[in-house]
N, C-alpha and C positions, 0 to 999 in steps of 0.2 A: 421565438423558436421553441420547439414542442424541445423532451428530452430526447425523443428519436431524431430529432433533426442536430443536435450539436452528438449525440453519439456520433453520428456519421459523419461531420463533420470533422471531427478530432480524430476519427478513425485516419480519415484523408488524409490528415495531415500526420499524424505517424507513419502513414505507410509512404509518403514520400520522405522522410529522412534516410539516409542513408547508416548501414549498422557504426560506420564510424563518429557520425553523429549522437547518434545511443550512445554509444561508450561516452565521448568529449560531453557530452549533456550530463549524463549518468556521473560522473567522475565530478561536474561542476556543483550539482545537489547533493553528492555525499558531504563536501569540502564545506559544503554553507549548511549541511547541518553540524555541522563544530560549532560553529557558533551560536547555536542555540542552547538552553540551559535544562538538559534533561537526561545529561548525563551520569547525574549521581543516581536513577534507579538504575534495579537489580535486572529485570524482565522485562526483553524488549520483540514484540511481536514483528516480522517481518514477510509477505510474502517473495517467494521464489518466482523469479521473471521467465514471461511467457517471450520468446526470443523471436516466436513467428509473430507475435502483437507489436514488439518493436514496445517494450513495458522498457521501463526505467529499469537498469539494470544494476539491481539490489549487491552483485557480488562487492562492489564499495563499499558496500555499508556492513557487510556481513563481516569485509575484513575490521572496518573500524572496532565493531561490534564486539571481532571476537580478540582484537589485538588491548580494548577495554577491559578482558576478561567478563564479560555478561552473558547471561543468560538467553540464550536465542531461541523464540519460541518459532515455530514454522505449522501451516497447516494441510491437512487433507479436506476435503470438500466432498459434503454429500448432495448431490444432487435430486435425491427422491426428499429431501425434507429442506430442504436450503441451509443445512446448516454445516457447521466446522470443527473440525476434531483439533487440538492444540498438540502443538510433542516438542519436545526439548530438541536441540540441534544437537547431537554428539559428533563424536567421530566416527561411531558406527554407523549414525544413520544412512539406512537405503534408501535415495531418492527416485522415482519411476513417475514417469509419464504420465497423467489418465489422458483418459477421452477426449478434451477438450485439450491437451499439449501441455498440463499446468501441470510443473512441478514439483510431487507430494512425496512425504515422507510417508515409508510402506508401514511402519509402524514405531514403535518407542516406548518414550516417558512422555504421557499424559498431561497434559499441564492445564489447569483449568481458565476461565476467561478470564474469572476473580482474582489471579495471581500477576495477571499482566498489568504492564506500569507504562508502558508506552506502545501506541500500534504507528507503523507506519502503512499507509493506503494507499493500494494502487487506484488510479482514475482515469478518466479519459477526460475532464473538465471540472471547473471550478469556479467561484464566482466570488466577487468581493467582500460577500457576508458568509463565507465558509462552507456552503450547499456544494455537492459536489457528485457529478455523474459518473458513475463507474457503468460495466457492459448492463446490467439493470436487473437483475437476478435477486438481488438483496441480499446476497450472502455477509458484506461487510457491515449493515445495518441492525442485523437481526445479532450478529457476533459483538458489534459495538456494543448494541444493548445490554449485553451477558457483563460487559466489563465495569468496574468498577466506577463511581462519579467521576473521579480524579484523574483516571488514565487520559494520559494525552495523546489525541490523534491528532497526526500527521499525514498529509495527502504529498505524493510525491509528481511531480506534472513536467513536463518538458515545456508546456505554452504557460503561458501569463494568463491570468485571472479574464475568465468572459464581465463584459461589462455586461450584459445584460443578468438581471438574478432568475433563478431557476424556479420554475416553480416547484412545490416540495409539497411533502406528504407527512402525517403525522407520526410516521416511521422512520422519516430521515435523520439522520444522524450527521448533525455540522464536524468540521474539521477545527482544531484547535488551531493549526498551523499547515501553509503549502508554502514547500518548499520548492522553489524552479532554478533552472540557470543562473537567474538573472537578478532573483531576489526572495527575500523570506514575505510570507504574508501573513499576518497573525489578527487572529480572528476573536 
């Protein structure tokens, strides 16, 4: 399968879960990342969920995150350069809509890519040696890059690992760990 054929694929299958599903899904992948060992850093990147994509819905982990006391980094996206602006989660923060329905902070505290210590990634597929399809834009790729060697990425997925592997590009950027319902997979 091309990657335009498993995008659509997983699109499919997101769009038939139902939103109670999201939440019972989303609520099972926070709970099973406890159990992973990545809790003593400071800085942890998370995107804000797109509610009409039927995205893993991060509010779980925002609470773990901030009930931790850590640092939440969040982002806004530029679309004329594919790249991403970083900012701290406060209390003040203004979060608005763009274009696309994703939910951005309108401004803040700057945070650079070099300061993040853990991302977690949104996707639409994933495969058993950690390659992983998001909507195809490169925005997560081109930000990975900026992040330090050590930062750990995280793919957050409602399905189980494609057995088929993905063909990839000298840009992709593997997954350290996907976390699903069902089970952790470490790459």
């Amino acid at each position: 399968m091309t990657k335009s054929e498993i995008r659509k694929k997983y699109k499919a299958f997101r769009k038939s879960l139902s939103f109670d599903q999201v939440d019972d899904f989303s609520l099972s992948i926070a709970n099973r990342l406890l159990q992973l060992d990545i809790w003593d850093s400071s800085c942890y990147h998370i995107f804000l969920s797109i509610e009409e994509q039927k995205e893993v819905n991060t509010e779980f982990i925002l609470n773990i995150l901030a009930g931790k006391d850590k640092n939440i980094v969040i982002s806004k996206s530029n679309f004329d350069d594919i790249s991403m602006t970083h900012y701290l989660l406060t209390d003040g923060t203004k979060i608005k809509k763009n274009n696309y329905n994703i939910p951005e902070p309108v401004d803040g505290i700057e945070i650079k890519s070099s300061q993040i210590d853990v991302v977690f990634i949104p996707l639409l597929a994933f495969d058993n040696s950690g390659n992983r399809i998001g909507y195809g834009k490169g925005f997560y790729d081109r930000f990975l890059s900026e992040c330090k060697p050590e930062t750990i990425k995280i793919g957050l997925s409602f399905f189980d690992a494609e057995a088929e592997h993905f063909e990839t590009s000298e840009n992709d950027i593997k997954l350290d760990y996907c976390v699903t319902p069902n089970q952790i997979y470490r790459f």
